[in-house]
C-alpha positions, 0 to 999 in steps of 0.5 A: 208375543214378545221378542224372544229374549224377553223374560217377562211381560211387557203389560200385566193386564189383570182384575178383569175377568172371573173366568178363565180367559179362552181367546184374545186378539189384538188391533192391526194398529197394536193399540187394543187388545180384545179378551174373552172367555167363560165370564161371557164378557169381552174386555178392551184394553188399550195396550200401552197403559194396561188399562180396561178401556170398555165391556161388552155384554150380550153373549149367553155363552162362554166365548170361543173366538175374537178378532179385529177387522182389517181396517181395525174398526169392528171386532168380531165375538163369537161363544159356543152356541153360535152367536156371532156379534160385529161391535164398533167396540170403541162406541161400545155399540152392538152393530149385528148379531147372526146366530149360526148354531153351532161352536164357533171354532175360527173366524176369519175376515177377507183382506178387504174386509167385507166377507167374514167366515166362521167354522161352525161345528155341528149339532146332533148326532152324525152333524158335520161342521160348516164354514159360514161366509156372511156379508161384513156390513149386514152379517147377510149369509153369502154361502154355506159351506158343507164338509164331512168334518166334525170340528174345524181346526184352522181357517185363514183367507188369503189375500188372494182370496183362498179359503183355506180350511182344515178339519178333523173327522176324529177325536183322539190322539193323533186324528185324522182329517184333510186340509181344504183350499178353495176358492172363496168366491165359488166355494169350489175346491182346489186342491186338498191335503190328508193333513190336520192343520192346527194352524195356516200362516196369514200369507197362506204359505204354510200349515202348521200340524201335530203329529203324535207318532212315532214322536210328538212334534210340530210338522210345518208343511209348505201349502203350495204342495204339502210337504213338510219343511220343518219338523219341530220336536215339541214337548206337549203341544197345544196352541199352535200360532203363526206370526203375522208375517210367517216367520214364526211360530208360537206353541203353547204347552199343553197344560203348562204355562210356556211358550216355545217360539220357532223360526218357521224358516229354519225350523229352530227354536229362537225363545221360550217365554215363561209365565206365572206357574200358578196358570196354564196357557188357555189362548195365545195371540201375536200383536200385528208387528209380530 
């Protein structure tokens, strides 16, 4: 995301995909910036001169989630079937690749970097979705994790090793679900919430939710004990963002080419970026310096 003054973008990245673009990630380092989508290709481009710096092929599917390791070394790709790839995307060099069966809906990386985790929906009928943990340096599985969901909307790992998980068990206007916190060594649960989040923030501080009635907003909750801080008055939500360090939010209009940004602090709106009125937002991303 740029500063909320900004008026236009600061890299026009263009000619790249024939499909629309579904997921994007940027470096730790903010030197690349990963893209992906229906074309089932993944693009790097190097972010200070916009230019297409490698392609990776090898997904069947459209891609649904990437994400750059901590250290910045590995990228994690993953489509709608399940098939997860760990890339040294800089060689252009196929490191692993796990199938888990099943829409790939977050990924997320431990703060040391060696665990990945995957929210994983179900397939067939009365199939709930799965959170995956698997070993960073073979994809090895470390443990499986059952939830009574079916599809994952927001998975984080904290630094102090919490898998915050949400899920929603209904699919309609205003769904219902619960927030899962556990403990990622042991799997177990400690706490929960009657909350679907749409986003936690990477300090695992805050939750991020929307709420249909009896006004469509943006609920922010404190995740310590559930309670709502900030409620944002949002027309349309679709994408919902934290910025790395949780000061801010980004929400992306459904079906629009805008983007709000709020201060998660004092619940206010500090900018909104426009785009081209030709296209809709379809994946939004903040760099690691927010």
């Amino acid at each position: 995301a740029s500063p909320p003054d900004a008026r236009g973008p600061y890299q026009l990245l263009q000619y790249g995909h024939s499909l629309p673009v579904r997921t994007v990630a940027f470096s730790p380092n903010r030197e690349w910036l990963a893209s992906g989508g229906e074309d089932k290709t993944v693009i790097i481009w190097r972010t200070t001169t916009g230019e297409q710096q490698r392609r990776l092929t090898g997904h069947d599917a459209p891609l649904t989630q990437l994400s750059f390791s901590p250290n910045g070394q590995r990228l994690l790709s993953a489509d709608s079937t399940g098939q997860v790839d760990l890339w040294d995307f800089q060689a252009g060099a196929l490191l692993y690749s796990v199938n888990l069966r099943g829409w790939v809906r977050a990924v997320a990386y431990s703060a040391d970097g060696q665990f990945w985790a995957a929210g994983v929906d179900g397939t067939g009928e009365g199939a709930t979705a799965k959170i995956e943990i698997h070993d960073m340096a073979s994809g090895r599985t470390i443990r499986t994790i059952s939830t009574g969901w079916m599809a994952l909307t927001a998975l984080t790992i904290t630094r102090d090793r919490l898998l915050l998980a949400s899920g929603a068990t209904a699919e309609d206007d205003d769904p219902e679900g619960t927030v899962e916190i556990r403990n990622l060594n042991s799997g177990q649960i400690q706490k929960t919430y009657p909350v679907v989040a749409s986003a936690f923030s990477p300090d695992g501080r805050l939750m991020a939710s929307i709420d249909f009635s009896p006004q469509v907003k943006v609920v922010i909750r404190d995740l310590a004990n559930g309670l709502e801080t900030h409620s944002l008055l949002q027309q349309s939500p679709g994408f919902v963002c934290f910025s790395p360090d949780g000061r801010e939010i980004a929400v992306a209009k459904s079906g629009n080419s805008e983007v709000d940004l709020w201060s998660a602090a004092t619940g206010k709106q500090i900018g909104i970026l426009p785009a081209d009125d030709s296209y809709g937002i379809t994946a939004v991303a903040f760099s690691a310096d927010s």
